[in-house]
N, C-alpha and C positions, 0 to 999 in steps of 0.2 A: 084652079082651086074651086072647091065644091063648095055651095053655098053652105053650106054646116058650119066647114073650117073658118068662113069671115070673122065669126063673133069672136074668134079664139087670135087669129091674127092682128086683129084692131085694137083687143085687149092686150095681146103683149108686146103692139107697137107703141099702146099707149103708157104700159107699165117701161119700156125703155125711155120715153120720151119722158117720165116725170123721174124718175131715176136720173137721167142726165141731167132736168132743170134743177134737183135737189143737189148735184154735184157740184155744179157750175155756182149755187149759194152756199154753199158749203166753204168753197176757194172763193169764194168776193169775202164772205166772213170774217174768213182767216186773212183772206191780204190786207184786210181794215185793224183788224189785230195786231198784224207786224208793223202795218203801220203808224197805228196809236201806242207799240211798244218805241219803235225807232225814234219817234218825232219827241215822245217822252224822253227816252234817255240823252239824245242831242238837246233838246231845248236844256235839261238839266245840266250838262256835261259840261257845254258851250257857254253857260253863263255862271261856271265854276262852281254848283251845288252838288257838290260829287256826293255828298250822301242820299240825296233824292235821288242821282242817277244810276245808285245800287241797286234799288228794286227794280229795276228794269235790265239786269245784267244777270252773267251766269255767275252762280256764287264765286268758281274759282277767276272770273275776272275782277274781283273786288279789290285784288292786290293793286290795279292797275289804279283802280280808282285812289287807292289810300296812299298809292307813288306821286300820283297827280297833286294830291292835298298836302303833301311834305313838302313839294317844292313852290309853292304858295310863299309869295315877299310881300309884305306890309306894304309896300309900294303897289302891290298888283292888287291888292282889296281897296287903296286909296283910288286906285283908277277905276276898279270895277262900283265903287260908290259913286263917282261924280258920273255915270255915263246915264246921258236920260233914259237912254233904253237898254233894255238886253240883247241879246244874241236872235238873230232869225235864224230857221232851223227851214229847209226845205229838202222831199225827197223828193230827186230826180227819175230814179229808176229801180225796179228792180228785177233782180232774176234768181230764181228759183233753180238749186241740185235736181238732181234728176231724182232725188227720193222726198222732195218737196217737204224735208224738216232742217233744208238750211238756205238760207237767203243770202244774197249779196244786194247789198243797198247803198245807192250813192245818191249823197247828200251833197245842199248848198248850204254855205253858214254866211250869215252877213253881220254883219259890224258888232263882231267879240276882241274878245282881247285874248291873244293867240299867247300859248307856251309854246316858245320852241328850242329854246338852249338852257338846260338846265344848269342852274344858278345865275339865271340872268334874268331882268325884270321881261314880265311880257311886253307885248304891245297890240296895240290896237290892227284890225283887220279889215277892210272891206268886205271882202268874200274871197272864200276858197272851199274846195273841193276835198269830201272825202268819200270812205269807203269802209263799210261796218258790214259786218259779218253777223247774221242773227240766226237762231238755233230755234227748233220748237221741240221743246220738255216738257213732256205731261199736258198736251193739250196748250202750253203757254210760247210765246216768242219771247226767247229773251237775248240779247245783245251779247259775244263773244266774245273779250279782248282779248289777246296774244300779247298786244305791247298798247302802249296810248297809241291813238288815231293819229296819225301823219295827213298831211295834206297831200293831196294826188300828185302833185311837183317834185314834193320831197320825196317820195316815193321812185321816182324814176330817176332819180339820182344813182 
């Protein structure tokens, strides 16, 4: 390489090099997003505030959420009142489609009060394992439901 060409080489090694570091903060950005959206809608969902956990979902999941809230028993607000704390919400992982606008994210819940047979009082939980599906629209992540979230057990059923 002729000494001419250096200044033109290091400059567009250095424009590759800041192009990748812009890329690489671009995707931390966005993964703090999915998961400041995720941890919102679980901390909400988890500790039965399905109306807060709507802004963080896709509009046509809202049905799921308004299914969740009909089957709400006076008994399961009487338990969710006496409990000193709420729901913990934790993400374990996640992975990214191959066109990096949908996410699969698996979450830990600790000591909620679990629905899982509709018309039957909940009960209380230790922890269990789930699996959310999250979208990005217009720049935003927002949480996907198909059905309410199953625990990973129930699932392999």
């Amino acid at each position: 390489m002729s000494f001419r060409k250096l200044p033109f080489a290091l400059s567009l090694f250095a424009f590759c090099l800041l192009a990748a570091s812009l890329g690489a903060c671009h995707h931390q950005d966005d993964e703090a997003l999915l998961k400041e959206t995720v941890d919102s809608f679980a901390t909400n969902y988890y500790n039965w505030r399905f109306e807060a956990a709507k802004a963080y979902c896709t509009p046509e999941s809202g049905r799921w959420l308004r299914y969740a809230a009909s089957q709400v028993h006076q008994e399961d607000v009487d338990i969710l009142k006496a409990q000193a704390q709420g729901a913990k919400c934790e993400i374990q992982d996640i992975a990214y489609a191959d066109n990096d606008t949908t996410a699969t994210v698996n979450i830990s819940v600790r000591d909620f009060l679990r629905m899982d047979t509709i018309g039957t009082v909940a009960h209380l939980t230790d922890e269990a394992s789930y699996t959310l599906t999250a979208v990005r629209r217009n720049e935003k992540w927002k949480v996907a439901l198909s059905s309410l979230p199953r625990a990973l057990k129930e699932q392999e059923r």
